[in-house]
C-alpha positions in Angstrom: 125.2 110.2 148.2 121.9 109.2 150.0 123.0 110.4 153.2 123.8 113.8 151.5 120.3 113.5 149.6 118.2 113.1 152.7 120.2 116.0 154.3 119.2 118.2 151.3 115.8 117.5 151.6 115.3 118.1 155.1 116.7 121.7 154.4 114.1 122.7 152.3 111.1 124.4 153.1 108.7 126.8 152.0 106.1 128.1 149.2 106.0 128.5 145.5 110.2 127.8 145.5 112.2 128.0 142.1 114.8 125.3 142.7 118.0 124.6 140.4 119.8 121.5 140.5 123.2 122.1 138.4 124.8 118.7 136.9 121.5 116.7 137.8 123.0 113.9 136.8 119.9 111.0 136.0 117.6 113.2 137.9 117.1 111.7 141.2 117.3 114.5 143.4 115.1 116.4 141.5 112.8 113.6 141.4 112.8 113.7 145.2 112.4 117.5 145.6 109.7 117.7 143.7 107.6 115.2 145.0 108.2 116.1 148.6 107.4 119.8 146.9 104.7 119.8 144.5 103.6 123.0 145.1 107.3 124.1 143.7 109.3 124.4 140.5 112.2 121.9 139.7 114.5 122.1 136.8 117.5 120.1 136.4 120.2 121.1 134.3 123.1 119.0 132.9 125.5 118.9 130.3 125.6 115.6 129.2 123.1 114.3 126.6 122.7 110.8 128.0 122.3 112.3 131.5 119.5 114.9 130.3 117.6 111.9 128.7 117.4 110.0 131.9 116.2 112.4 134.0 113.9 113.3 131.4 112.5 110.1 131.5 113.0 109.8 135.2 110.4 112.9 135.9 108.3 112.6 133.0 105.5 112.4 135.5 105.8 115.6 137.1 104.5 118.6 136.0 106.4 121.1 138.6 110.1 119.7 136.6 111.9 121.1 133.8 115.0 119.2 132.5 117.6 121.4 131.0 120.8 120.5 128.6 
């Protein structure tokens, strides 16, 4: 999973992105994203309540993410 994280975020690149991350999970990768990417926007999406919360709390901090159910 961390191998496949670090991967992700060496692929990305670029200005003013819109990135989705579908079943985010507690919200790590997004975390990461958007703090290697602040000039972007990050939303997470997930379909589990408890997993929504987390991330939620996870990225409270960052006003580029959006944490979807």
């Amino acid at each position: 999973d961390k191998h496949v994280k670090e991967i992700v975020l060496q692929k990305i690149h670029g200005q003013d992105l819109h990135i989705l991350d579908v079943a985010c999970g507690p919200g790590e990768l997004v975390k990461q994203i958007a703090t290697q990417q602040d000039c972007c926007r990050v939303v997470g999406q997930d379909i589990d309540p408890s997993m929504v919360k987390k991330a939620k709390k996870k990225t409270k901090e960052l006003a580029n993410v959006s944490i979807l159910q």
